[in-house]
C-alpha positions as CSV (number, residue, x, y, z in Angstrom):
1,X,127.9,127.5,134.5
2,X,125.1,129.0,132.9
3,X,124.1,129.4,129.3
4,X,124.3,133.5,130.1
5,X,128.0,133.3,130.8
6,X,128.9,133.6,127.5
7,X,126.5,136.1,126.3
8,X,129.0,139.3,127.1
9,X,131.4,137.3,124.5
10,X,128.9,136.9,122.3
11,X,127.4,140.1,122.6
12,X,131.1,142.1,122.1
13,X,131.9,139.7,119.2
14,X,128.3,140.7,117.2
15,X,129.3,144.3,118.1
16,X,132.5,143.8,116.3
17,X,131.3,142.9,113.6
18,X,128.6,145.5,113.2
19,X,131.3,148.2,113.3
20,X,133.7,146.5,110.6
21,X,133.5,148.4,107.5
22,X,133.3,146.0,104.6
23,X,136.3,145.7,102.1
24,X,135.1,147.1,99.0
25,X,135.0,144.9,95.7
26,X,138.1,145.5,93.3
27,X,136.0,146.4,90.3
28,X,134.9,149.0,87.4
29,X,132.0,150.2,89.6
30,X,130.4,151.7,86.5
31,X,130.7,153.4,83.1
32,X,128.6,155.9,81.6
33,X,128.4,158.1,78.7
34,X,127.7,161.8,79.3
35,X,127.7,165.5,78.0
36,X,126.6,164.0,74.3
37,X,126.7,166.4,71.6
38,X,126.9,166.2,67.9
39,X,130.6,166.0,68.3
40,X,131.5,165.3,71.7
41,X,130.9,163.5,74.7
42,X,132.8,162.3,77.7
43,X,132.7,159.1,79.2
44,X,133.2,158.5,83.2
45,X,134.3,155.7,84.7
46,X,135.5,154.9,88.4
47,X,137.8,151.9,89.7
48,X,139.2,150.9,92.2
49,X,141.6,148.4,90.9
50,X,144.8,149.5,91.1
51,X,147.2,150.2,87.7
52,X,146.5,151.4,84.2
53,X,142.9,150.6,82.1
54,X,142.6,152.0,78.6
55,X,139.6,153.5,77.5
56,X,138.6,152.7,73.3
57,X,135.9,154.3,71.1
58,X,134.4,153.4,68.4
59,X,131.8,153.5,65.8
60,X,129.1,150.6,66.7
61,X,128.9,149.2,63.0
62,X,133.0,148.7,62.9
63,X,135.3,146.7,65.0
64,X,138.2,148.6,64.8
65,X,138.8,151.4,67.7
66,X,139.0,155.0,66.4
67,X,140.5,156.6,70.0
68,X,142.0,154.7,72.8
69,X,143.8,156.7,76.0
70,X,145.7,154.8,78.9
71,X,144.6,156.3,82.6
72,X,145.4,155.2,86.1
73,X,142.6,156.1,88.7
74,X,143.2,157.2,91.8
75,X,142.4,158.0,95.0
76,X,142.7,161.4,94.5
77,X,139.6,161.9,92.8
78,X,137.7,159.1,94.2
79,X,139.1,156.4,91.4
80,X,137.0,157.9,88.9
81,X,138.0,159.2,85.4
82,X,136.9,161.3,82.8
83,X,137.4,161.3,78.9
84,X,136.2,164.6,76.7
85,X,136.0,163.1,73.1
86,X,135.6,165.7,70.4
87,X,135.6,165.6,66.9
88,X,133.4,163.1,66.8
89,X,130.3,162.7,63.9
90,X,126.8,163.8,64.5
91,X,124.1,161.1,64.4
92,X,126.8,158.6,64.7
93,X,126.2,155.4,66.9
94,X,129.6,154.8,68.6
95,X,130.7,152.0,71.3
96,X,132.8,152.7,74.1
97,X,134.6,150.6,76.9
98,X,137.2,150.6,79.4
99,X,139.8,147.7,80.3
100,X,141.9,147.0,83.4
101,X,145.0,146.4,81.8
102,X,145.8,143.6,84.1
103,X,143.4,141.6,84.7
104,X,141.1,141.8,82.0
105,X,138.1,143.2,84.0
106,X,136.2,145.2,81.7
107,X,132.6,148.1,81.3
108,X,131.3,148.8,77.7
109,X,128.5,150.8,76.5
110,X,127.1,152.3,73.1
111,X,125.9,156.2,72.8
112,X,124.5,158.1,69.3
113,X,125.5,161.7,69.0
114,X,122.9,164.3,68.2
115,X,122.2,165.4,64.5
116,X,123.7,168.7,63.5
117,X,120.3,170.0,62.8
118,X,117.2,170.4,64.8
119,X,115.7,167.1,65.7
120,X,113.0,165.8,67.5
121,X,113.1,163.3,70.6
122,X,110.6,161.1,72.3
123,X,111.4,159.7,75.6
């Protein structure tokens, strides 16, 4: 028997493989802060793990959460969420996050709204 009789099995096995889609990770892909104003923003976040998260804000200097809303992502809109949050102050540094509520998983960030008044800003 020859070393090539295996190759066809070989051959269809690597095939096989290259055609299996992978399984995605079961995680908060991201989190990002968006649409900033002086007293609003939305935050955007996407999931795949199934059951409720809660999303918190609050200001960076405090430890105590100002908002907090309860979602479930799914897959009609790809697992991702969004989270207008008005009434917000301006030039405020705040810190947001979002929690799985299951298994602890968890995103956080920090955004500063824009001053009420014209302002200048170097990038």
């Amino acid at each position: 028997m020859s070393k090539l009789s295996n190759f066809p099995k070989v051959l269809i096995l690597l095939l096989m493989l290259a055609c299996t889609r992978p399984v995605p990770s079961q995680s908060i892909s991201y989190l990002l802060s968006g649409g900033v104003g002086p007293e609003e923003a939305t935050l955007v976040f996407r999931s795949n793990l199934e059951g409720k998260h809660l999303l918190r804000l609050g200001l960076a200097m405090d430890s105590v959460w100002l908002k907090e809303e309860e979602v479930t992502p799914d897959d009609t809109e790809d697992y991702i969420k969004k989270w207008k949050i008005t009434g917000l102050l301006p030039n405020m540094q705040y810190r947001y996050g979002v929690w799985h509520v299951s298994s602890g998983a968890s995103r956080q960030g920090r955004f500063t709204t824009f001053p009420s008044s014209p302002a200048s800003y170097t990038f």
